[in-house]
C-alpha positions as CSV (number, residue, x, y, z in Angstrom):
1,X,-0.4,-19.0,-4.6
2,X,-2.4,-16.5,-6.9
3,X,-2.2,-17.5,-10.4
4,X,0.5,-15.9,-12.1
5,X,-0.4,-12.9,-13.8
6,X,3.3,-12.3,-15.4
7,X,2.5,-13.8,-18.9
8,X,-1.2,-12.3,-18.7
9,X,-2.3,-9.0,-19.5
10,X,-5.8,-7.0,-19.5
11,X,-7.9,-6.5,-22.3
12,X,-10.5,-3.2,-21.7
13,X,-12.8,-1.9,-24.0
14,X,-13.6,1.4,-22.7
15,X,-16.5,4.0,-22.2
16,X,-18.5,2.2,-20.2
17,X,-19.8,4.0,-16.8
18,X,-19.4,2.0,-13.8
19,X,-22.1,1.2,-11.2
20,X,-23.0,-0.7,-8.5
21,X,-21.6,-1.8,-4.8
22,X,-18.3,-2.8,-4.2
23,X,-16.9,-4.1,-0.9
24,X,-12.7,-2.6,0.0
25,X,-10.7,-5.3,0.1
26,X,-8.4,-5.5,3.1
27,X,-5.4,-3.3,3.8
28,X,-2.2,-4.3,1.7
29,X,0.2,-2.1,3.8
30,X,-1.8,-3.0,6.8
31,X,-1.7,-7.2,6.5
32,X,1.7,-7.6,5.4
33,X,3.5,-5.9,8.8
34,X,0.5,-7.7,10.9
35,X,1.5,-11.1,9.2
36,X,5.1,-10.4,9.8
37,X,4.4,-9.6,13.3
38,X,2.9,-12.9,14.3
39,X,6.4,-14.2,14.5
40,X,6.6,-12.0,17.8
41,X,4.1,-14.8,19.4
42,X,4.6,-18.5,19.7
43,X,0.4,-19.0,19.8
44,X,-1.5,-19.3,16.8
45,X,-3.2,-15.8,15.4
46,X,-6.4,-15.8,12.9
47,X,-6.6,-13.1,10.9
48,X,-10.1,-11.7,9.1
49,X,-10.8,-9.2,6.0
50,X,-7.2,-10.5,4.2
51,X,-6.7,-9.5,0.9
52,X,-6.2,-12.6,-2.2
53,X,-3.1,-10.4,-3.6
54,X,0.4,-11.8,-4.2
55,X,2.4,-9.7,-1.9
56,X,-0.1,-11.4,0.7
57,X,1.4,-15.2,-1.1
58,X,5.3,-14.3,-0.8
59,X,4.3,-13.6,2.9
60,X,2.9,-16.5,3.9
61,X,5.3,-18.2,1.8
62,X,8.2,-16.9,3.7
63,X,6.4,-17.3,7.0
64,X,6.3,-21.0,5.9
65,X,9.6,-21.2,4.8
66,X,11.3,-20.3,8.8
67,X,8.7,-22.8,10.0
68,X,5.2,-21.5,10.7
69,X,2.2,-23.1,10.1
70,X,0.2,-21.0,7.8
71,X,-3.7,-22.2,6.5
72,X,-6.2,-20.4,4.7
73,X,-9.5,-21.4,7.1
74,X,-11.8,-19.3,4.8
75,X,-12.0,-16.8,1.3
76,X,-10.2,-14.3,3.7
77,X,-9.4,-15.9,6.8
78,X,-5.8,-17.1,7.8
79,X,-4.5,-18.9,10.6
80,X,-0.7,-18.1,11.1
81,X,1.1,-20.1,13.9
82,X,4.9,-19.5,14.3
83,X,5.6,-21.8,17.7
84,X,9.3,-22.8,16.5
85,X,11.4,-21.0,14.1
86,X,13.8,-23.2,11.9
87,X,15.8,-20.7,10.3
88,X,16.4,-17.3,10.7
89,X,17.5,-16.6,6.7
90,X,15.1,-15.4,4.6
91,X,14.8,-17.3,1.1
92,X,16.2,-15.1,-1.2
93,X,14.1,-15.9,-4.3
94,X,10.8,-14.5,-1.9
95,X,12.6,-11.3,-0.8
96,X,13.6,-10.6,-4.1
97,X,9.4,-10.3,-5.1
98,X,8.4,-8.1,-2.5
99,X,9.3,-4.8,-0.4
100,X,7.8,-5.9,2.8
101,X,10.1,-9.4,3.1
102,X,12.6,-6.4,5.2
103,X,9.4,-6.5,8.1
104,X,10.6,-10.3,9.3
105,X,13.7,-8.6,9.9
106,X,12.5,-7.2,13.3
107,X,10.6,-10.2,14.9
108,X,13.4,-12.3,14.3
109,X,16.0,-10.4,15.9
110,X,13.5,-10.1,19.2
111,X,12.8,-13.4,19.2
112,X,16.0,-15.6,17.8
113,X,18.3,-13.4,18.1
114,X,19.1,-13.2,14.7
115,X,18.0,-12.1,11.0
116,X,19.9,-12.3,7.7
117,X,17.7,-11.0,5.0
118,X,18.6,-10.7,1.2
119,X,17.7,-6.8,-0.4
120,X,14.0,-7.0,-0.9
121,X,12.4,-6.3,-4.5
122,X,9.2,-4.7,-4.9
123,X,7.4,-1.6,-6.9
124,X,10.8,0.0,-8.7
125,X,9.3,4.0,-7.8
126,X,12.6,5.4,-6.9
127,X,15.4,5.3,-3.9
128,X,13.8,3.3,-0.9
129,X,16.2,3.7,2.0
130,X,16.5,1.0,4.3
131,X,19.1,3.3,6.6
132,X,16.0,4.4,9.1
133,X,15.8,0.2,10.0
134,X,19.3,-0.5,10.2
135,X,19.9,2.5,12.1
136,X,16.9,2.0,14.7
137,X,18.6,-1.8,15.2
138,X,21.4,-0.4,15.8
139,X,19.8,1.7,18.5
140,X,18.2,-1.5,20.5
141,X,21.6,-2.8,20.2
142,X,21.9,-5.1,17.4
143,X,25.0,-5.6,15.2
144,X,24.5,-5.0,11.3
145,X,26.3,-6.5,8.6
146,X,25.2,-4.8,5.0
147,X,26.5,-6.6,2.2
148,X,25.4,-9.6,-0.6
149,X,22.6,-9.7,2.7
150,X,22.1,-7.3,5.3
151,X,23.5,-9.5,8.6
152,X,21.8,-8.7,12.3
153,X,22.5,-10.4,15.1
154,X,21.8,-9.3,19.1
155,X,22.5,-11.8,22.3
156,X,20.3,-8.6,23.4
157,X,18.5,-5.9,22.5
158,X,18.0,-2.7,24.7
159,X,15.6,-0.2,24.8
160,X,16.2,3.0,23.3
161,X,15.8,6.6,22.0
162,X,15.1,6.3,18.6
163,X,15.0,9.3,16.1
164,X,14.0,8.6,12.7
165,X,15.7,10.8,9.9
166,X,12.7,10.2,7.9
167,X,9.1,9.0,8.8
168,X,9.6,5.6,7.3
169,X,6.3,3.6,7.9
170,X,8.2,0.7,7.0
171,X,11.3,1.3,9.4
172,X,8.6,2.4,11.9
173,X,6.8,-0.7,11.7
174,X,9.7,-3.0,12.5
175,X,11.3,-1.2,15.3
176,X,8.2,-1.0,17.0
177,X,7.3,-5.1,16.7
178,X,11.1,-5.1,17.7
179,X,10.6,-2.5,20.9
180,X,7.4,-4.7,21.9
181,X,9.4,-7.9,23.3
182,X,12.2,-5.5,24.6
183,X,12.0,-4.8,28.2
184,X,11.9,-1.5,28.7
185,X,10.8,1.9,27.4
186,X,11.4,2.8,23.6
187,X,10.8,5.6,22.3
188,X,10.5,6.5,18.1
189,X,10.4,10.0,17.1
190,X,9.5,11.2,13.9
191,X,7.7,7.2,13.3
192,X,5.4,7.2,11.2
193,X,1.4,7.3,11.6
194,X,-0.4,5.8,8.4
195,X,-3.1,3.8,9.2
196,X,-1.9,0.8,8.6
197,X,0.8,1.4,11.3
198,X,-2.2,2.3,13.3
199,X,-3.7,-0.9,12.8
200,X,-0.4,-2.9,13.1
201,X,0.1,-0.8,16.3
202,X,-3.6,-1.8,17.7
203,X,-2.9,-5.9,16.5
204,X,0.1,-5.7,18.8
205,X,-2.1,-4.1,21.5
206,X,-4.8,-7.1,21.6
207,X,-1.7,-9.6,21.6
208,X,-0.9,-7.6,24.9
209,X,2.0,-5.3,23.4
210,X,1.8,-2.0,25.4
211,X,2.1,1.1,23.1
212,X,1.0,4.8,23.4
213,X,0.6,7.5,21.1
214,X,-0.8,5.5,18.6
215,X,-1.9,8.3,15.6
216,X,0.9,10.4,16.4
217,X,4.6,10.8,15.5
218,X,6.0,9.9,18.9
219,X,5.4,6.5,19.6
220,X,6.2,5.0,23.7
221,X,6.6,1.1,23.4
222,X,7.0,-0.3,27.0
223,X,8.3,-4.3,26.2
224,X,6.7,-7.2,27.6
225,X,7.9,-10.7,27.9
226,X,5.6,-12.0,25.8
227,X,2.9,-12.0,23.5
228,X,-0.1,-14.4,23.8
229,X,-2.0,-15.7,20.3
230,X,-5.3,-14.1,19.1
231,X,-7.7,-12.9,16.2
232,X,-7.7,-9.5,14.2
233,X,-9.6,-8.0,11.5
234,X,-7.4,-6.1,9.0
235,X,-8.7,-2.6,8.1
236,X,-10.3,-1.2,5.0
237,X,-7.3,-0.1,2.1
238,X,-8.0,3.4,1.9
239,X,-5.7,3.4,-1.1
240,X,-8.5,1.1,-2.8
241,X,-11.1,3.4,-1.7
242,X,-9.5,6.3,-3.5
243,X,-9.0,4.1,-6.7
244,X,-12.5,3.0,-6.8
245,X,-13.4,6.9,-6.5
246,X,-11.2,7.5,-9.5
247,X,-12.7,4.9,-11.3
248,X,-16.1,5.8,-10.7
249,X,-15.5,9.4,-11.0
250,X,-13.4,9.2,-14.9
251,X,-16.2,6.8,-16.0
252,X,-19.3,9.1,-14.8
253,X,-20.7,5.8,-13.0
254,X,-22.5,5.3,-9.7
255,X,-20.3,3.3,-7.7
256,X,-21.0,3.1,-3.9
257,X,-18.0,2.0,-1.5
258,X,-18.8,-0.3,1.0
259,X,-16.6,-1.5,4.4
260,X,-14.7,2.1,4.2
261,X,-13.2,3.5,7.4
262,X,-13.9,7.5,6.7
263,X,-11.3,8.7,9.1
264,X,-9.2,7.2,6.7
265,X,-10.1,9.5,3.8
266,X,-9.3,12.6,5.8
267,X,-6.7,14.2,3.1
268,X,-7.9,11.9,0.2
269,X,-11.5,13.0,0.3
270,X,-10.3,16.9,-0.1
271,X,-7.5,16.6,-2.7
272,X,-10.2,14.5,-5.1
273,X,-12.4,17.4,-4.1
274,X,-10.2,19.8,-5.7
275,X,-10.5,17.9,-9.1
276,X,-14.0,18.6,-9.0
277,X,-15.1,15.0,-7.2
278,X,-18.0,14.8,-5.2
279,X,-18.8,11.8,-3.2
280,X,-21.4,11.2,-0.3
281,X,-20.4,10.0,3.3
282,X,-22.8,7.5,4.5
283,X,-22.6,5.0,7.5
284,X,-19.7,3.0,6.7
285,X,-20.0,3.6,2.8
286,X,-18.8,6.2,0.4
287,X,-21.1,6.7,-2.8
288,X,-20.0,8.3,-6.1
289,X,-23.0,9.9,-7.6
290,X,-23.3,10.0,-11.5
291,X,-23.3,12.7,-14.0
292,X,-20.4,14.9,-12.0
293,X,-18.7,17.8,-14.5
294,X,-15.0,17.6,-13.3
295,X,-13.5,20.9,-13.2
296,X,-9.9,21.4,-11.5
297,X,-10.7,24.3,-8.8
298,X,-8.4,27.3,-9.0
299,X,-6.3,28.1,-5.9
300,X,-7.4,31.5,-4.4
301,X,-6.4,34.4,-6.7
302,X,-6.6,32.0,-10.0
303,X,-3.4,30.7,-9.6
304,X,-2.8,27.3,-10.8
305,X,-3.1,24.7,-8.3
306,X,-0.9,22.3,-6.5
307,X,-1.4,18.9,-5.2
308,X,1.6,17.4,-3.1
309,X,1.9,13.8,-1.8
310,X,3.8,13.6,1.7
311,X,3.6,11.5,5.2
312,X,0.2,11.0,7.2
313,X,-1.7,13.1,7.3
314,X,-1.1,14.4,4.0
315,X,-2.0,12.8,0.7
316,X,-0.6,10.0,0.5
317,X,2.3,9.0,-2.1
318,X,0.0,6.0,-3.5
319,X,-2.7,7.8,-4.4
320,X,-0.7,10.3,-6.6
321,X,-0.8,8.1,-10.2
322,X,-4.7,8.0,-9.5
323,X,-5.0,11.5,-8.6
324,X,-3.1,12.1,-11.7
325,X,-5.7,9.9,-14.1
326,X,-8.8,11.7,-12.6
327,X,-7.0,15.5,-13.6
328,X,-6.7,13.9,-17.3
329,X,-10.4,14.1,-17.3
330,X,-11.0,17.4,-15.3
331,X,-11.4,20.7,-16.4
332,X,-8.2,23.3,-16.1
333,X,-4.7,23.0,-15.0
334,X,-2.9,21.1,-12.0
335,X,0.9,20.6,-11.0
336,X,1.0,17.7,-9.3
337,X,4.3,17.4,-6.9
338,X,5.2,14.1,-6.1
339,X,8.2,14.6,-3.0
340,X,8.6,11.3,-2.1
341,X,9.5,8.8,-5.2
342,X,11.7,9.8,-8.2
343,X,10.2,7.4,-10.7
344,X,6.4,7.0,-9.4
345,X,5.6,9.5,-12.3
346,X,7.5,7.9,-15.3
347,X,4.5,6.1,-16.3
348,X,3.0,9.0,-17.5
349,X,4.0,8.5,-21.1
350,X,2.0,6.2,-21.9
351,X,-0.9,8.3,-21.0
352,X,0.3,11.1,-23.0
353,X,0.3,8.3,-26.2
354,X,-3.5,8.0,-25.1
355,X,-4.0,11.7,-25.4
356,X,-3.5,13.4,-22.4
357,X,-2.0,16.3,-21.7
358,X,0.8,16.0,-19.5
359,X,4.1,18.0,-19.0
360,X,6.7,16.0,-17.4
361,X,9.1,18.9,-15.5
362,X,10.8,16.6,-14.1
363,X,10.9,13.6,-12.0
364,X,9.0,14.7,-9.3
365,X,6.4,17.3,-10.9
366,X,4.1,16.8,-13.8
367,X,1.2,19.7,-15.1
368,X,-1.8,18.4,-16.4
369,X,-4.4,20.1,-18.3
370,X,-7.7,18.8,-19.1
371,X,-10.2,17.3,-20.3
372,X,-8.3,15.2,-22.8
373,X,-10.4,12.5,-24.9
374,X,-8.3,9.2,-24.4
375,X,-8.0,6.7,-27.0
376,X,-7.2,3.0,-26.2
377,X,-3.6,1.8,-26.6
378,X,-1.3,-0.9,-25.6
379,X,1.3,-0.4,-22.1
380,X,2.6,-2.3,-19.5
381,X,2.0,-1.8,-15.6
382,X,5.5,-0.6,-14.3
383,X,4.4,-0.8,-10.5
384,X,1.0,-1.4,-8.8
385,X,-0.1,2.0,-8.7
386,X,0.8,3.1,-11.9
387,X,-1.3,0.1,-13.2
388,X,-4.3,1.2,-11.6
389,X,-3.6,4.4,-13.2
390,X,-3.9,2.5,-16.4
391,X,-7.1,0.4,-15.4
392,X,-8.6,4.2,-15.1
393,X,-7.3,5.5,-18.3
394,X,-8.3,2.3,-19.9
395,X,-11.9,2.4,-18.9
396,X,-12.8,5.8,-19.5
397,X,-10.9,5.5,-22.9
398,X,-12.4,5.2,-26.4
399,X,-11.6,1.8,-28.2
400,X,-9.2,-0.8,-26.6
401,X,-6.5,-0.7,-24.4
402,X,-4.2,-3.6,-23.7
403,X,-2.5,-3.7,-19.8
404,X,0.4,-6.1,-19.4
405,X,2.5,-7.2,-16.9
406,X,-0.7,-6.9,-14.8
407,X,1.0,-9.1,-11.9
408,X,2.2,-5.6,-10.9
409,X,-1.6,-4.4,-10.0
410,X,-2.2,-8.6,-9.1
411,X,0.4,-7.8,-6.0
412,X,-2.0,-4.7,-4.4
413,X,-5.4,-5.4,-6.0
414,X,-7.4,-8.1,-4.9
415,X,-9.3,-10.2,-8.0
416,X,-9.4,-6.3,-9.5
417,X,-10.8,-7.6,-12.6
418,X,-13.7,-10.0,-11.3
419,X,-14.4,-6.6,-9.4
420,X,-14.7,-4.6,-12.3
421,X,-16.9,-6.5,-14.3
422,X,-19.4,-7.1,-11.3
423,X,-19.5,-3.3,-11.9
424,X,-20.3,-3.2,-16.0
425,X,-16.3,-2.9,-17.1
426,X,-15.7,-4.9,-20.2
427,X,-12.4,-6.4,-19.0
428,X,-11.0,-9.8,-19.6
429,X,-8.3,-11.4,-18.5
430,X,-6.3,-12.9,-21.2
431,X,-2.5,-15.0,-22.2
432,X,0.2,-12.3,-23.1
């Protein structure tokens, strides 16, 4: 396991520009639903390009725990081979430190017939509805029990019509790793298209899973009767991408972003843009040159502009702390909307004891107004985003800033601090 980071806390001394090459780590989104799905395959499955983060841990822990075989064969490699499952209930302990524990939910039902998984924990942002999976289980024709653990249990599952009453990416993922060992035609509207369901979607493919409209909101899953073993490489975190653009862009360094998938950036890219960063496309790369004046660009008419987080395609809900950090920093006035998560902007009080200039309307919409001069100060990380909001704030600050809690940003950001200081951060590590 990672070391634990919940006694430890970060120590930044900021106003340092950043510079250099960094390589994006593996997709957190993407690897956990593509671990989960190798219990849809008795064969062994290697996976490349995995990210060293906790979430990543409690995964293989779990995958352990029902009786696969799980090995680290390299600094990013893991061999995952599920040929008998012992037990089809999830340790509760596990579920209880992570979100994603609800994505064994669908393999086991395909393949034993049977799941019985405790609430999961994870990042506390708001309201996350788990009615879009137990609704779609329902569809394929699986009983649900919701109560001290949600109970499902199929002697067979059916293919179906499945609508979603929101795009869930996580609900989307496990009815379609369900749907892919059901004979049969299913089909999800309104799924989900992120890329990491794109690349979960494309891992099933190479086991010999038979989807279509992958990249769209209509997905066609026609079941097979069984998945073969394989190897995968796990895509680039565009959610990394965008932080390491923030960072470099609040610090006035010259960072270059290596191992990027560009098509991934197609609503990040423009919505930075609108905060005045520039950044240069380059095979496989994304560079952020130095010396940028960021200035907050007025809609058309001078109006005062909005940025709004929503499903793929749009800008994505992760990326709204960071895009909030970088308007601190930016000349003029933003309202920043963020639709999908009640609490994912209740960190911003601690910025505003750094000196920024933040209204909170309410929980879903904060105005900022910039440039504000930050000045180091002590907070703790609340959820993984919001901590890399911090990390920014911290580095571009005057003085010291103190993070703790830092197991929060430990679960989504792969050895962020060894990262940093390979890149001129003064950041350490240190006991709480």
């Amino acid at each position: 396991m990672v070391a634990d980071a919940l006694a430890e806390s970060f120590v930044i001394e900021g106003g340092r520009p950043l510079n250099g090459h960094v390589r994006a780590a593996g997709n957190k989104n993407g690897v956990l639903p593509i671990l989960a799905a190798c219990v849809l395959t008795s064969e062994a499955v290697t996976l490349h390009n995995v990210p060293r983060i906790r979430d990543v841990d409690t995964m293989l822990a779990l995958l352990a725990d029902i009786g696969g075989e799980v090995e680290w064969i390299g600094p990013n490699d893991v061999r995952v081979q599920v040929a008998d499952i012992r037990t089809t209930e999830l340790d509760r302990e596990l579920c209880s430190q992570m979100r994603a524990s609800f994505l064994l939910a669908g393999p086991l039902l395909v393949r034993a017939g049977s799941a019985v998984v405790a609430p999961p924990g994870g990042d506390i942002i708001g309201r996350r509805r788990l009615d879009p999976h137990i609704h779609g289980f329902s569809s394929l024709g699986a009983e649900v029990g919701a109560a001290d653990v949600y109970e499902m249990r199929a002697d067979r599952l059916r293919p179906a019509q499945v609508f979603l009453d929101e795009a869930s990416v996580m609900a989307t993922e496990n009815i379609v790793m369900a749907a892919a060992l059901i004979p049969g035609l299913t089909v999800i509207g309104n799924a989900a298209c992120e890329p990491h369901v794109q690349d979960l979607c494309r891992f099933l493919g190479s086991l010999g899973a038979r989807i279509e409209g992958i990249e769209s909101n209509v997905l066609r899953i026609e079941g097979v009767d069984s998945l073969k073993g394989g190897e995968w490489t796990i895509g680039p975190d565009h959610v990394e991408v965008a932080s390491f653009i923030g960072l470099a862009a609040v610090t006035g360094g010259d960072v270059t972003i290596d191992g990027v998938k560009t098509d991934d950036l197609i609503s990040i890219l423009p919505t930075f843009g609108r905060l005045g960063v520039r950044v240069e496309i380059g095979d496989g790369a994304v560079r952020v040159p130095p010396g940028q004046e960021l200035y907050i660009e007025d809609d058309i008419g001078g109006h005062i502009p909005k940025i709004e987080d929503g499903p793929w395609p749009a800008f994505p809900s992760d990326c709204t702390s960071i895009a909030l950090t970088v308007a601190t920093q930016a000349r003029g006035t933003v309202l920043l909307f963020e639709k999908m998560f009640e609490n994912r902007l209740f960190f911003t009080d601690k910025l505003v004891s750094m000196g920024a200039r933040i209204i909170l309307c309410d929980p879903h919409r904060a105005v900022v107004t910039g440039p504000s001069k930050l000045r180091g100060q002590r907070m703790e990380s609340p959820d993984i985003r919001a901590g890399m909001s911090m990390l920014l704030a911290g580095l571009c600050a005057e003085g010291e800033s103190t993070i703790g809690a830092i197991y929060q940003i430990d679960k989504g950001y792969e050895r962020i601090d060894e990262r940093l200081r390979a890149l001129g951060a003064r950041i350490e590590r240190v006991p709480a």
